[in-house]
C-alpha positions as a printed NumPy array, in Angstrom:
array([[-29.827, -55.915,  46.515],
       [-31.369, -53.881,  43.595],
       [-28.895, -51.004,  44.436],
       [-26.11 , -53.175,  44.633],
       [-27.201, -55.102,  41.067],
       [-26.594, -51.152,  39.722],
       [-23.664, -50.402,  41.139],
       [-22.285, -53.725,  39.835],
       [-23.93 , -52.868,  36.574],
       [-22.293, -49.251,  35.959],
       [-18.732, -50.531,  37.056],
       [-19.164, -53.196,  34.477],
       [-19.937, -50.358,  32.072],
       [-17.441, -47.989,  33.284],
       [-14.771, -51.101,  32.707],
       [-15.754, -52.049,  29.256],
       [-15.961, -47.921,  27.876],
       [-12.059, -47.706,  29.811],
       [ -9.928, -47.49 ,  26.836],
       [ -7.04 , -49.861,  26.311],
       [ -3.59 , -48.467,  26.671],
       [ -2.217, -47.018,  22.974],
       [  0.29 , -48.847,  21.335],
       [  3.691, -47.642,  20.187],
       [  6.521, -48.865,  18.219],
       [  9.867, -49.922,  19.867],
       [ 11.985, -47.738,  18.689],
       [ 14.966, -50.466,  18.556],
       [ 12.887, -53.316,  17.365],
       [  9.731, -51.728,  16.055],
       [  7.356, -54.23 ,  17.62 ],
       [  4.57 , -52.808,  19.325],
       [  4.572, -52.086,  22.946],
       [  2.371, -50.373,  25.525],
       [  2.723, -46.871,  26.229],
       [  2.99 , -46.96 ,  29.689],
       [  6.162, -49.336,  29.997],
       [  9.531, -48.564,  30.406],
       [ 11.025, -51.639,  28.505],
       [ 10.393, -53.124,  25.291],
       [  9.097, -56.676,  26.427],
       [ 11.005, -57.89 ,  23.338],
       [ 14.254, -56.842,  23.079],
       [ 14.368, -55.215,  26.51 ],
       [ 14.956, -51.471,  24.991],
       [ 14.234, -48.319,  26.864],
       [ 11.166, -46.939,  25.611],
       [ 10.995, -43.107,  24.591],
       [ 12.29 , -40.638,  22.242],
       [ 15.549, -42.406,  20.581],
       [ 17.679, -40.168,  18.54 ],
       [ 18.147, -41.284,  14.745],
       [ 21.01 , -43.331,  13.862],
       [ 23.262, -41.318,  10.914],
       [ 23.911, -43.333,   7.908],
       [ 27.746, -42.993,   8.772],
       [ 27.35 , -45.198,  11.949],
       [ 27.949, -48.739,   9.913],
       [ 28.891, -50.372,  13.033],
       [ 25.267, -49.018,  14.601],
       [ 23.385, -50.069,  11.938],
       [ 25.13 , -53.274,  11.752],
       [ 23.876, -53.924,  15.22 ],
       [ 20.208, -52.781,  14.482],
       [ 20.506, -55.524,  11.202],
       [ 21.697, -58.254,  13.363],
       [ 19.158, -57.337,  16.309],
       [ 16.322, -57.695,  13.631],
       [ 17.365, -61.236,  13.077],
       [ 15.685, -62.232,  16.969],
       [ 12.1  , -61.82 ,  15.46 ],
       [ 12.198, -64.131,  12.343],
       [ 11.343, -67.671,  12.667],
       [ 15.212, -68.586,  11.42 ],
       [ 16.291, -66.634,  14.601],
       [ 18.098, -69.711,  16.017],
       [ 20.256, -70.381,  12.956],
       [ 21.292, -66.386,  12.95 ],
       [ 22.259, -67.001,  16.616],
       [ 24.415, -70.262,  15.258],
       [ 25.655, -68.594,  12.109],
       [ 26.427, -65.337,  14.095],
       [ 28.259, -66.789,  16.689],
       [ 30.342, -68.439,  14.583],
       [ 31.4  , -65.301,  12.739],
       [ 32.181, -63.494,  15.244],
       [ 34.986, -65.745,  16.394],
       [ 36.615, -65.756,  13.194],
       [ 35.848, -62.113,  11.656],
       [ 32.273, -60.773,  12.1  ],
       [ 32.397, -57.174,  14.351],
       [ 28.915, -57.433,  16.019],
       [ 29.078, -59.524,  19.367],
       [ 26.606, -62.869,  19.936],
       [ 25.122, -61.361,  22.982],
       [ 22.964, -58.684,  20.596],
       [ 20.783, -61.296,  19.178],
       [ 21.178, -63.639,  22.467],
       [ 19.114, -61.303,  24.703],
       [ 16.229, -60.554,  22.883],
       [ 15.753, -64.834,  21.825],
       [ 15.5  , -65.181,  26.014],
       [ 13.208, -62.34 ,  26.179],
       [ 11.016, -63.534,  23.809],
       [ 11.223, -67.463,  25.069],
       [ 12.596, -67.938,  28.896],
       [ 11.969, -71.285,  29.33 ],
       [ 14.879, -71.996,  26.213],
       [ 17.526, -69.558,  28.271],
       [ 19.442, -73.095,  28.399],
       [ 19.111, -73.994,  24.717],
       [ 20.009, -70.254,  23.213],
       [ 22.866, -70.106,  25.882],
       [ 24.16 , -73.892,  24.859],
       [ 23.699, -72.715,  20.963],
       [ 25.747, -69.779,  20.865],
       [ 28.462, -71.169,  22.948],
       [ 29.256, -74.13 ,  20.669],
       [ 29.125, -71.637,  17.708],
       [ 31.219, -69.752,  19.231],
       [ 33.39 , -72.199,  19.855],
       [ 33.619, -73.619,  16.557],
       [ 34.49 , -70.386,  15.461],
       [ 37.633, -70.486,  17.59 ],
       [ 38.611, -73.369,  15.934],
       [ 37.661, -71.921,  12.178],
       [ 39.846, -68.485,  13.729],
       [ 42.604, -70.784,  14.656],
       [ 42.491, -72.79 ,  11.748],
       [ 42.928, -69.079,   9.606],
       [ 45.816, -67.951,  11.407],
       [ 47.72 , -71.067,  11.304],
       [ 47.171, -71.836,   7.288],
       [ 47.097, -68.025,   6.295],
       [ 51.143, -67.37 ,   7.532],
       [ 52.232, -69.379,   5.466],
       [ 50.073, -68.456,   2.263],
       [ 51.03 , -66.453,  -0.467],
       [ 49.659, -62.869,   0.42 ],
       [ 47.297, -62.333,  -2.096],
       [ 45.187, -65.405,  -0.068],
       [ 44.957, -62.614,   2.876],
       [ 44.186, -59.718,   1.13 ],
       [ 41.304, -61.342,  -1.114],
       [ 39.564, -62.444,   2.429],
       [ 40.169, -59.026,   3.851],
       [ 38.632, -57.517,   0.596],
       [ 35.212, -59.573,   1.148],
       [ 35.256, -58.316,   4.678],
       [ 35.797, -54.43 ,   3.966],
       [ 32.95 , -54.415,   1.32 ],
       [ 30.677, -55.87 ,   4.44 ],
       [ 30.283, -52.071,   5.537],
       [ 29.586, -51.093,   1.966],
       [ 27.412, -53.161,   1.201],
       [ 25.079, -52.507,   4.184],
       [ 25.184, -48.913,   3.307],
       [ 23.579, -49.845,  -0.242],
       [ 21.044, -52.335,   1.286],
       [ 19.644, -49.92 ,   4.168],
       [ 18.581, -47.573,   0.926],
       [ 16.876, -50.17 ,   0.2  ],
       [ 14.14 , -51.064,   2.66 ],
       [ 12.407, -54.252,   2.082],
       [ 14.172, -55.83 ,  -0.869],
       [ 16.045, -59.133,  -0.504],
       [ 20.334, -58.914,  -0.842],
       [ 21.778, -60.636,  -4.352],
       [ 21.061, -58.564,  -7.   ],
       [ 23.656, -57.839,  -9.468],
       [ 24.606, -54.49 ,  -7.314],
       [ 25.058, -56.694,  -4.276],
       [ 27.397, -58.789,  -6.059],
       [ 29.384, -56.136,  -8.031],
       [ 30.231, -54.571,  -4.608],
       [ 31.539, -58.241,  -3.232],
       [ 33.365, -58.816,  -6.27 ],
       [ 34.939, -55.925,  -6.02 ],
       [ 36.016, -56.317,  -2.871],
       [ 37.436, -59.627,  -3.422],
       [ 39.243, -58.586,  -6.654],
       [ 40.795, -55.419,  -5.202],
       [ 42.166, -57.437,  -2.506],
       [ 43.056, -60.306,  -4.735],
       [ 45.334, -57.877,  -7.288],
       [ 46.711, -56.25 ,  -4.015],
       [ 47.997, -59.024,  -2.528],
       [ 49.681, -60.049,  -6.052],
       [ 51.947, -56.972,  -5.875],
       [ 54.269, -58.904,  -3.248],
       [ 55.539, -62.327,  -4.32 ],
       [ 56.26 , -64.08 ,  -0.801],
       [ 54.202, -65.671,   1.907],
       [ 52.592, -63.666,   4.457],
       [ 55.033, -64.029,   7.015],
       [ 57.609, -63.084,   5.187],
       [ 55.707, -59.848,   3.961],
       [ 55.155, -58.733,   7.628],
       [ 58.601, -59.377,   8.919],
       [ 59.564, -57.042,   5.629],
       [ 57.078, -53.974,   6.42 ],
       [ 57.199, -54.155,  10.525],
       [ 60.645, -52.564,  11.378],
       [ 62.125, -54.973,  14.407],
       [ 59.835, -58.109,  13.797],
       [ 61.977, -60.782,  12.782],
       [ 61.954, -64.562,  12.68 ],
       [ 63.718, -64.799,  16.038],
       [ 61.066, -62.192,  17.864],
       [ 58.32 , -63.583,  16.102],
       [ 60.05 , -67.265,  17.691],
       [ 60.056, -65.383,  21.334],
       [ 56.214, -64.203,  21.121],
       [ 55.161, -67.96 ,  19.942],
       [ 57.416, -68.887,  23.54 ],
       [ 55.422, -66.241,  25.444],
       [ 52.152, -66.813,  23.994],
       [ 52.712, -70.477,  24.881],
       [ 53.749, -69.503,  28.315],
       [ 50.036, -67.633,  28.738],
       [ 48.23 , -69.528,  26.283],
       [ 44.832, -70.084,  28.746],
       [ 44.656, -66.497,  30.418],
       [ 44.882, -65.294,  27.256],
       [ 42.257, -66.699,  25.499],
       [ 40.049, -66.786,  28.548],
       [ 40.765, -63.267,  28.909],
       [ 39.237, -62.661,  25.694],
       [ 36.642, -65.023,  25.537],
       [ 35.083, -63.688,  28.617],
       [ 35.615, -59.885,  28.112],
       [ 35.195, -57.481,  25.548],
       [ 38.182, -57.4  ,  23.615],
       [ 38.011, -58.775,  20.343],
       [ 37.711, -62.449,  20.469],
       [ 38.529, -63.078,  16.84 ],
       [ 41.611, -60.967,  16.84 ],
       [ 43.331, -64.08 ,  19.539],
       [ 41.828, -67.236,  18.024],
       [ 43.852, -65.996,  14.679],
       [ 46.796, -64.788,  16.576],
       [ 46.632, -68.156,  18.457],
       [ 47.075, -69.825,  15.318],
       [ 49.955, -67.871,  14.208],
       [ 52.302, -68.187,  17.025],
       [ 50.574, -71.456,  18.344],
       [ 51.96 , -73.38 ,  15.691],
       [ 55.667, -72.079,  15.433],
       [ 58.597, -73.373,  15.644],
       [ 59.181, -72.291,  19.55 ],
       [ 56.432, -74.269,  20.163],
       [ 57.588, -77.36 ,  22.032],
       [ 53.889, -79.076,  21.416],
       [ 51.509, -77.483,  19.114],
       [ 48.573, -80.544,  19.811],
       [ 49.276, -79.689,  23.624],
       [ 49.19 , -75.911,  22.524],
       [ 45.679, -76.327,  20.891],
       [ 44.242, -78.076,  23.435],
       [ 44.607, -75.554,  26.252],
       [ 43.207, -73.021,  23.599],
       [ 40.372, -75.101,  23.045],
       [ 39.574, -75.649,  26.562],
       [ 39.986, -71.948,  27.132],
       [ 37.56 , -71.324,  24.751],
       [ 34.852, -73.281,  25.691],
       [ 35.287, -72.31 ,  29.854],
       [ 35.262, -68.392,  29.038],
       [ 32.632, -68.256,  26.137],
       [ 30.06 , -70.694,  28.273],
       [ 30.778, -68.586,  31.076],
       [ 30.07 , -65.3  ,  29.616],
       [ 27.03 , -67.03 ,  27.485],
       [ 25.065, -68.352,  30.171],
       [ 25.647, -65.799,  32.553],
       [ 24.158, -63.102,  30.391],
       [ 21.012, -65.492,  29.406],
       [ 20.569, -66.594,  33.204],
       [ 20.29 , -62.821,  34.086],
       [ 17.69 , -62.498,  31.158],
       [ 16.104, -65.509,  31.944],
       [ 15.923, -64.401,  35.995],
       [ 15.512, -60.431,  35.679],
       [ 13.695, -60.144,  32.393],
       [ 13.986, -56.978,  30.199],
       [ 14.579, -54.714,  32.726],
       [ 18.019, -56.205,  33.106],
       [ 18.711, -54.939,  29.935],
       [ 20.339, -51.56 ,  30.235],
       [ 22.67 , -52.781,  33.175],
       [ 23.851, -55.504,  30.85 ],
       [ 24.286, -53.14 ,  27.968],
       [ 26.352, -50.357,  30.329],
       [ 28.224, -52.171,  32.828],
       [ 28.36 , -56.108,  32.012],
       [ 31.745, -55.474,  29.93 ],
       [ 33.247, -53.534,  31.976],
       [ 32.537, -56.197,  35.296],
       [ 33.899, -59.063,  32.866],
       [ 37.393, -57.065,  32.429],
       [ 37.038, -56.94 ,  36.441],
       [ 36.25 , -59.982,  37.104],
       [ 38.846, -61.022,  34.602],
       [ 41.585, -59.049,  36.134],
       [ 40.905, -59.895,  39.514],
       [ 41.1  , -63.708,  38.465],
       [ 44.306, -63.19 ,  37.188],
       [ 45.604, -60.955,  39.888],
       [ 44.764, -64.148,  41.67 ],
       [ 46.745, -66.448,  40.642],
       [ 49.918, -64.378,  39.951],
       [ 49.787, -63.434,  43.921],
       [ 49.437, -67.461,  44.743],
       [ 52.227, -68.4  ,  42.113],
       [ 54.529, -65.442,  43.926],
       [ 53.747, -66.319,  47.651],
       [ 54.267, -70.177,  46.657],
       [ 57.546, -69.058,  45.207]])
């Protein structure tokens, strides 16, 4: 009994002088994280050497600033506000701040996923909203939006100079003024609408092709948001175009015509939202990388394949 009292008494000894495992900094999210793991248990990154990003890679550090937006206590309303943006204009997908928020909180997989879908959306609607008032607006309307959005890049370039200090200073808003004044004298060097400027400057778009695309686009309204909803390609890029040729005069109804867009919208951006928090929610960080490599290119498969579908059914029922 004594000899067992010491053995029990060194192991507790030999326990307490074990050291604890050293703590590094996630290279992607700069939280700490043990050594001896292979994924960041807050953002899911692989952990190890991580070459620098160069200061020319906007769209990379772009990322990296909307990423750091999952571990502030207003990372819900970035998810909303984010979401929304990126159906209308904003380059950086949802999904980037998505995964991390289920990482960090599993048991709200359902809320996050619910959150970013009706952002997203609501964005559709704000995208289709654009296209469908901007045709007909003088050009210089265009061109001062489009002038906010360019200085987006410059401006980040100035504020990752400067680390820690809050956006609004006077140099923050000479560079948005700019942007919006440049575009806003641009856009006053053509007098007409901006229909009529594109069907001047595109060689072979004309009133009656531009008629024959609103028929097609009509035609293929749902697959062609859900396509994009769902997938990759640039979501914001159809919600405006939907809103263009959605509303023209080809267009036997335009309510009709919204409605299938808005029901598109809402099947493929839940789909693609809750799928990719269910696998966080189910496989944790690890998950992570697959999602990251291969989850686009599965949507544009499963996509296609869905598609395929239904053209061979409509054929064989013909």
């Amino acid at each position: 009994m004594k000899r067992r009292g010491v053995t029990a008494a060194l192991g507790a000894e030999e326990i307490e002088e074990t050291p604890a495992k050293p703590a590094i900094a996630c290279p992607r999210c700069k939280l700490p994280v043990r050594a001896d793991v292979e994924f960041c248990n807050h953002c899911g990154a692989k952990v190890g050497e991580h070459k620098p990003v160069p200061w020319w890679h906007l769209h990379r550090r772009m990322y990296d600033w909307t990423l750091g937006w999952a571990y502030r206590p207003s990372a819900g309303a970035a998810l909303f506000v984010l979401s929304f943006a990126e159906s209308s204009f904003f380059p950086i997908p949802p999904d980037v701040l998505l995964m991390p928020l289920v990482l960090g909180n599993r048991r709200k997989w359902f809320r996050y996923a619910f959150l970013c879908s009706l952002a997203s959306v609501l964005g559709a609607v704000a995208g289709f909203l654009i296209g469908w008032l901007a045709w007909e607006s003088p050009l210089w309307v265009l061109t001062t939006f489009l002038g906010g959005i360019v200085a987006i890049p410059i401006f980040w370039f100035f504020y990752r100079k400067r680390p820690g200090r809050l956006w609004g200073g006077p140099w923050d808003l000479m560079i948005f003024g700019a942007g919006f004044g440049l575009g806003f004298l641009l856009g006053r060097l053509y007098p007409g609408t901006v229909a009529e400027f594109f069907f001047d400057i595109i060689p072979g778009f004309t009133p009656g092709v531009f008629e024959r695309v609103s028929k097609l686009y009509e035609d293929h309204n749902f697959w062609i948001v859900f396509t994009a909803g769902f997938t990759p390609l640039p979501f914001k890029v159809i919600t405006i175009t939907a809103g263009v040729f959605g509303t023209g005069a080809a267009v036997a109804s335009p309510v009709k015509f919204f409605v299938l867009f808005l029901t598109a919208a809402t099947v493929s951006r839940s789909a693609r939202f809750f799928l990719v928090a269910g696998l966080m929610r189910i496989f944790g960080p690890k998950i992570t990388p697959f999602i990251e490599k291969y989850f686009n290119w599965l949507a544009l498969l499963f996509a296609a394949l869905l598609i395929g579908g239904f053209v061979v059914i409509k054929i064989l029922a013909d």
